[in-house]
matplotlib code that plots the C-alpha trace (Angstrom):
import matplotlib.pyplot as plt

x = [75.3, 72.0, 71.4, 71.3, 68.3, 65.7, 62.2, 59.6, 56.5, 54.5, 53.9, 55.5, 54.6, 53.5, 51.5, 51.1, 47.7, 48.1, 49.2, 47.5, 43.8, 42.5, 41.2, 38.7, 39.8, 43.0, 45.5, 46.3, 49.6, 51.8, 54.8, 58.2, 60.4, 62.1, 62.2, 59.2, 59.7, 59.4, 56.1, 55.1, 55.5, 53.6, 50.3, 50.5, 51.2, 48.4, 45.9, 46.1, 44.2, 45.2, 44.6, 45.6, 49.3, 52.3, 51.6, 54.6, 56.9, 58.9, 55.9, 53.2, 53.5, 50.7, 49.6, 48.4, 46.0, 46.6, 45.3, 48.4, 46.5, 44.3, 45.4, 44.9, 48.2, 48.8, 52.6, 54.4, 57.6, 59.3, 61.8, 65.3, 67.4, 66.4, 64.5, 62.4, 61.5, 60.0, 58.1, 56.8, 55.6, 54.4, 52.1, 51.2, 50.2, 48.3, 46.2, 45.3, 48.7, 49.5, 52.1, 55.1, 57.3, 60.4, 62.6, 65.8, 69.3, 72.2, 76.2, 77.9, 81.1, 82.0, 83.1, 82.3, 78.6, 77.5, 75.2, 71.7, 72.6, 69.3, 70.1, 68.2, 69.1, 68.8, 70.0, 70.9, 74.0, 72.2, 74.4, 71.5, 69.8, 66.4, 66.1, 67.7, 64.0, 62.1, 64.1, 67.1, 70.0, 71.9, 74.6, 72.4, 68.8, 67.0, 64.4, 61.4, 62.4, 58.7, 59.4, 63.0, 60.8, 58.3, 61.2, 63.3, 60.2, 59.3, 63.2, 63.4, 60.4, 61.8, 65.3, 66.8, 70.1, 70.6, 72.4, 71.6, 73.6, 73.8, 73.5, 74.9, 72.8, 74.0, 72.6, 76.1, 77.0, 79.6, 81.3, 81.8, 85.4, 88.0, 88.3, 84.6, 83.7, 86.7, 85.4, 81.9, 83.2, 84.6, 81.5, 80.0, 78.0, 77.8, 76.0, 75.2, 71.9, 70.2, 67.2, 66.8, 67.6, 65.4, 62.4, 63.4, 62.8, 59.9, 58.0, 58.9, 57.8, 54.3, 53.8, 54.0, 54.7, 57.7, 59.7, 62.4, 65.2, 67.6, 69.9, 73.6, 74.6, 77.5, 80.8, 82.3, 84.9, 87.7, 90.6, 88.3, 84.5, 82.7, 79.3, 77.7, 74.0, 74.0, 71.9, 71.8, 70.0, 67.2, 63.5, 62.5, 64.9, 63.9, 60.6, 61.4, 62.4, 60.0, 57.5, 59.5, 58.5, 55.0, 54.5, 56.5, 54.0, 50.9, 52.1, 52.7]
y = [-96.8, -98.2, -95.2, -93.0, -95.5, -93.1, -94.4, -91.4, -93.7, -92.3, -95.2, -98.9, -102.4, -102.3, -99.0, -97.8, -98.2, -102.3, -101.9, -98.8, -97.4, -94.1, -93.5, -91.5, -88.0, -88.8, -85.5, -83.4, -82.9, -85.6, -85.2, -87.5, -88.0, -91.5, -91.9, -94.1, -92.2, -88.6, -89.8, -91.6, -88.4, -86.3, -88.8, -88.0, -84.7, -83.9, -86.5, -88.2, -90.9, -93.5, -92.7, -95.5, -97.7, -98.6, -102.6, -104.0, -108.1, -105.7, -105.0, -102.2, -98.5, -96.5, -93.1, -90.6, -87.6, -85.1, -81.2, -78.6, -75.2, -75.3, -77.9, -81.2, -83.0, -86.6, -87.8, -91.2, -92.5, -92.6, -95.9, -95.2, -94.9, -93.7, -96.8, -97.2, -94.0, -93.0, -96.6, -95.0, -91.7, -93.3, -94.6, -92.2, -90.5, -93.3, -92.6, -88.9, -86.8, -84.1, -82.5, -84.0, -82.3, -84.1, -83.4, -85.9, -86.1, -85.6, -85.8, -82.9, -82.4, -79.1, -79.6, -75.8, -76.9, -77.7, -80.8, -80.2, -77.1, -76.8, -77.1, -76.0, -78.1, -76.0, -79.1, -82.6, -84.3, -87.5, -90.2, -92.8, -95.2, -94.3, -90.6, -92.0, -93.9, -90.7, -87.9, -87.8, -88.5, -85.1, -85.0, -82.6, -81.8, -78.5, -78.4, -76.4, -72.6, -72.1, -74.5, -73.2, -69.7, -71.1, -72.8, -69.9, -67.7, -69.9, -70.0, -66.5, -65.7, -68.1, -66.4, -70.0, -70.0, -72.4, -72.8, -73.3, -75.1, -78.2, -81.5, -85.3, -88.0, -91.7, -94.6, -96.4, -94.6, -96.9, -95.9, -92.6, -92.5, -89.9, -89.1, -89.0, -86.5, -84.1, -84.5, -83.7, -80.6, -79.1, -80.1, -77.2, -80.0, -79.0, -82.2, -86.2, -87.8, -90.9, -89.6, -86.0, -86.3, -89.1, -87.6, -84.3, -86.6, -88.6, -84.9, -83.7, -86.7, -87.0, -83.3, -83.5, -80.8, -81.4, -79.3, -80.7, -79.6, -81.2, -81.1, -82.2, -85.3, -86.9, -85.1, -86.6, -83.6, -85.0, -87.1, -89.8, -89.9, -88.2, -89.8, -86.1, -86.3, -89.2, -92.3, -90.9, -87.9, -87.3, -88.2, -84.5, -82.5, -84.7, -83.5, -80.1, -80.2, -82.0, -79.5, -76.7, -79.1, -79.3, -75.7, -75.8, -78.1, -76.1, -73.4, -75.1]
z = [190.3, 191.9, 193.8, 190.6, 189.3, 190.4, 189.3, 189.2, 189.6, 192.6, 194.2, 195.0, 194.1, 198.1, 199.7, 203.1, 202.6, 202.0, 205.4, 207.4, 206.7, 207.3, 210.6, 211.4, 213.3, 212.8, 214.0, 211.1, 212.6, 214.3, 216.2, 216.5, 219.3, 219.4, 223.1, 224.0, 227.5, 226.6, 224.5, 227.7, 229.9, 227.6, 227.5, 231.1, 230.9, 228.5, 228.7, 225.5, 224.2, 221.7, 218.0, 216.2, 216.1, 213.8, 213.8, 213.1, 214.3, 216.9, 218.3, 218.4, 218.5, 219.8, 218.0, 220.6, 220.4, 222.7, 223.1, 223.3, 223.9, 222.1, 219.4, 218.6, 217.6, 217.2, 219.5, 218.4, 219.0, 215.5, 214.8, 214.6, 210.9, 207.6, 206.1, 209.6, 210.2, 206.8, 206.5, 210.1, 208.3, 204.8, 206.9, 209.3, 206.5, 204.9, 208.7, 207.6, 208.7, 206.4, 208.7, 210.3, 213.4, 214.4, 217.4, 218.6, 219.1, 216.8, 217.0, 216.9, 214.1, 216.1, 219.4, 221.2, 220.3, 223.9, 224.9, 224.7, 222.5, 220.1, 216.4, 213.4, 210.0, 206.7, 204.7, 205.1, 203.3, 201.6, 203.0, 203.5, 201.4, 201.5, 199.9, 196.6, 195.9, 196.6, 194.9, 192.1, 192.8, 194.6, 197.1, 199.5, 200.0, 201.7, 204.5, 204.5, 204.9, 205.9, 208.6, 209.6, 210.1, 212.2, 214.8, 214.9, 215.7, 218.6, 220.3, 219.4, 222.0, 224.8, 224.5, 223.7, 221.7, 218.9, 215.5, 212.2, 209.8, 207.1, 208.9, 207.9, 207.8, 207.2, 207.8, 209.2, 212.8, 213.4, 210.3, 210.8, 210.6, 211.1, 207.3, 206.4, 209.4, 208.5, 204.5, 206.0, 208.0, 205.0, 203.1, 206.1, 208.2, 211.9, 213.2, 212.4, 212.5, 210.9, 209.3, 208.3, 204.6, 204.3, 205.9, 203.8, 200.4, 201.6, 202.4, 199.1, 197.5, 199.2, 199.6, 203.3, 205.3, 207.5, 209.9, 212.3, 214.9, 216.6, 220.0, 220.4, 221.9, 221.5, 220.3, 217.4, 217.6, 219.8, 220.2, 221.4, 221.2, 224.0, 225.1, 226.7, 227.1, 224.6, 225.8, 229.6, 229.2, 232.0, 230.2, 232.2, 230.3, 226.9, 228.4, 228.2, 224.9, 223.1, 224.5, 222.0, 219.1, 220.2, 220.1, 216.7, 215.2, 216.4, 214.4, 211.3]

ax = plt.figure().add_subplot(projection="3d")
ax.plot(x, y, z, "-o")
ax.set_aspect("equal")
plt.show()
């Protein structure tokens, strides 16, 4: 099988750094959300300035700095799917990042998981494309428990209930069929998203420090597919939320 043709060599044919230099002051720490809105909002909120951008034919994507009490922490919309969203971090880190916080949307496989309910993955299901050229071949991969800590901690304070649990990720949402969700139930996933397991192999890879949760959305655990929050979700609530995986990241 292809995907079992791991090749350990570090690096590619092609670098991020053929494509993204080191910048000077760059934030430490950068943090994902892949609404360009909720990114927008907090510029505003917290002042940020530009830090550098993701150049790329779709057009730009602008890297802020901002200062969250006390810390500096770089903000950028991340691209959406596996394969985009870890070219996004190879070179984010090719800027100067050495830690990565990621906060979006996910399905739900569980139906009595409300919308907006917060979600902590402890493993991803490898069902993308991507983590196959950065780690062996496995069905599953782990997140960081340092990482799971440090989120828990910070809902813990605010009284916020969430879940933790194995999450899906595939790179094909409009295949995710009847059969492969129940197989991925019993398998113990709770929730579906697009790039966890990749971003889990990249940081292992590049020794990247890279913590992530999620919130449900859509309800994949019904006779017909339920929308929820998906797609229509106010930016301030978004807003709300990405502020939880700001104060995550300052504590990583």
């Amino acid at each position: 099988m292809i995907l079992e043709q791991y090749d350990s060599e570090k690096w590619g044919i092609l670098r991020p750094d053929h494509v993204a230099s080191p910048k000077d002051n760059f934030p430490r720490t950068v943090v994902f959300e892949f609404s360009r809105y909720v990114i927008e909002e907090t510029v505003k909120a917290y002042g940020g300035e530009k830090a550098a951008k993701l150049v790329s034919v779709a057009g730009d994507t602008p890297v802020y700095r901002i200062n969250y009490k006390g810390h500096e922490l770089g903000i950028c919309q991340s691209w959406i799917g596996a394969a985009a969203c870890v070219s996004n971090m190879e070179e984010i880190v090719a800027m100067g990042a050495k830690k990565i916080f990621v906060c979006g949307e996910c399905g739900v496989l569980d139906g009595s998981i409300e919308d907006a309910h917060l979600i902590i993955p402890t493993s991803a299901v490898r069902d993308e494309g991507t983590s196959y050229h950065y780690l062996p071949a496995s069905d599953e991969i782990s997140m960081d428990g340092e990482c799971i800590d440090i989120i828990e901690e910070v809902f813990r304070e605010r009284r916020l209930p969430y879940t933790k649990g194995k999450i899906w990720t595939t790179d094909a949402p409009y295949r995710e069929t009847r059969r492969k969700t129940k197989e991925r139930r019993q398998q113990g996933c709770i929730a579906v998203d697009m790039e966890c397991s990749a971003l889990a192999a990249f940081a292992k890879l590049r020794d990247i420090k890279y913590g992530q949760f999620v919130y449900a959305a859509d309800n994949l655990d019904a006779s017909e597919w339920q929308q929820r929050g998906l797609t229509v979700r106010p930016v301030s609530e978004k807003f709300r939320i990405f502020n939880l995986a700001l104060e995550c990241a300052s504590r990583i």
